[in-house]
C-alpha positions as CSV (number, residue, x, y, z in Angstrom):
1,X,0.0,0.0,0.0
2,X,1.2,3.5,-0.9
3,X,0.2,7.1,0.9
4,X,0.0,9.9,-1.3
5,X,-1.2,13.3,0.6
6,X,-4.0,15.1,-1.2
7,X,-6.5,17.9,0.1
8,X,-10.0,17.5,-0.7
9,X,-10.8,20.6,-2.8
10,X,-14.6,19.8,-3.6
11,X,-16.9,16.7,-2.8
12,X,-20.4,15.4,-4.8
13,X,-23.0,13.9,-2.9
14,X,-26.0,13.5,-5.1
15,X,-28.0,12.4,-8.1
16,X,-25.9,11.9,-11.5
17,X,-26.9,9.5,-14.2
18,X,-30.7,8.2,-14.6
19,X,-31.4,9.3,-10.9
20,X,-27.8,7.1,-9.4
21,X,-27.5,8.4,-5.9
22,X,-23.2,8.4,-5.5
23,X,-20.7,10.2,-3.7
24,X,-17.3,11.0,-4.6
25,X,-14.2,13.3,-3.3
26,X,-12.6,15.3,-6.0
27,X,-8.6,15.3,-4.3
28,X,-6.1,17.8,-5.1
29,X,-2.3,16.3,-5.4
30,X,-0.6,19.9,-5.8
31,X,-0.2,19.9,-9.6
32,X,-2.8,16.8,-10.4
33,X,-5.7,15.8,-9.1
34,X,-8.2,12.4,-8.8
35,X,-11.5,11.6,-8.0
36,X,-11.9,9.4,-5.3
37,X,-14.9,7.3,-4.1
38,X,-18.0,7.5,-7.0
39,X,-19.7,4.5,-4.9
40,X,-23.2,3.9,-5.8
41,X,-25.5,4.8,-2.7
42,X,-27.8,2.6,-1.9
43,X,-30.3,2.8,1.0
44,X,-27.7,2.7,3.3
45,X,-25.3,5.5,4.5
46,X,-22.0,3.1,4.9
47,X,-19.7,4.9,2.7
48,X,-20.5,8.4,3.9
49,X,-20.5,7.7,7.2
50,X,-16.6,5.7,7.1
51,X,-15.4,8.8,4.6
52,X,-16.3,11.6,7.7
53,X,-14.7,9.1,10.5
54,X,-11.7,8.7,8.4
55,X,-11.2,13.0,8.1
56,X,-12.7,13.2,11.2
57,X,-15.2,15.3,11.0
58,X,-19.2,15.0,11.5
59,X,-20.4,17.2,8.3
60,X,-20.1,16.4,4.8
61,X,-20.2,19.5,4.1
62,X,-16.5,20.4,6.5
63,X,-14.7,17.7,4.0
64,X,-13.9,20.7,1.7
65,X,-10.3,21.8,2.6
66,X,-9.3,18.7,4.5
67,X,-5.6,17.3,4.2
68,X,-5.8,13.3,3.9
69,X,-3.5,10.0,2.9
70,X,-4.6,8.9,-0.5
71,X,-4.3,5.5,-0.3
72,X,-3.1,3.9,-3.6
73,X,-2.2,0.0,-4.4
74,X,1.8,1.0,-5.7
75,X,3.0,4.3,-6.6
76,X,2.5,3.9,-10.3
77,X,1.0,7.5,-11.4
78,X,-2.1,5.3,-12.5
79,X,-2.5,3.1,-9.2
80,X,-6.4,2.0,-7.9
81,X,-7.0,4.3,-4.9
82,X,-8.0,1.8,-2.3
83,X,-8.8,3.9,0.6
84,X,-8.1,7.1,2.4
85,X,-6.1,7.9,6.0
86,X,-6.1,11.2,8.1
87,X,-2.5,12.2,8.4
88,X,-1.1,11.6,11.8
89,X,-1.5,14.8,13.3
90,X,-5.1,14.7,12.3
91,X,-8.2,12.9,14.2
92,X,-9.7,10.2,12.2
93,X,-9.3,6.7,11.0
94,X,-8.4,4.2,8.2
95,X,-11.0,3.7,5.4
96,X,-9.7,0.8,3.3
97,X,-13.4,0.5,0.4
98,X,-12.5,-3.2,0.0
99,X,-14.0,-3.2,3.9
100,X,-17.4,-1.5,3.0
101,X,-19.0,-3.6,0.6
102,X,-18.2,-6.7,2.4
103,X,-20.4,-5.3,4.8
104,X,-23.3,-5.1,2.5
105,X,-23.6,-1.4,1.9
106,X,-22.3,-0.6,-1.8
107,X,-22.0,-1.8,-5.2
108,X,-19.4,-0.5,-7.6
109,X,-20.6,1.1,-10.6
């Protein structure tokens, strides 16, 4: 696993395609940037809920601005993001996505 530090410049909660309820992190590398996440919401609030515990706050709305571990598979420029990490002077926990739909909550898209 692989830690590249990002700060979340904007985030999407909400309807996109044919009425898909998702939610995605749009992270700012300093000269490149990723989005993160793009989960398919179902009726349950898994995702959301394990994104604000992992930047430690209780708002989706205070995610804007926050400084976070990208978590990547290898450091190729190209690499699956597999989770994210507050950095560890930040409050917060380890979100690895592999762990939330084995608990029944998502479905890739």
């Amino acid at each position: 696993m692989h830690k590249k530090i990002a700060k979340i410049e904007s985030t999407m909660l909400g309807f996109q395609d044919h009425g898909i309820f998702t939610a995605t992190l749009f992270m700012d590398y300093g000269g490149s940037g990723q989005g993160v996440g793009g989960y398919v919401m179902g009726t349950h609030s898994g995702f959301i809920t394990r994104v604000l515990k992992a930047c430690g706050v209780d708002k989706w709305e205070a995610l804007k601005g926050r400084t976070v571990f990208v978590l990547t598979e290898d450091e190729s420029w190209n690499a699956r993001v597999i989770g994210i990490a507050p950095l560890p002077t930040e409050i917060g926990e380890q979100f690895l996505f592999a762990d939330w739909p084995a608990e029944g909550n998502a479905v890739k898209r």
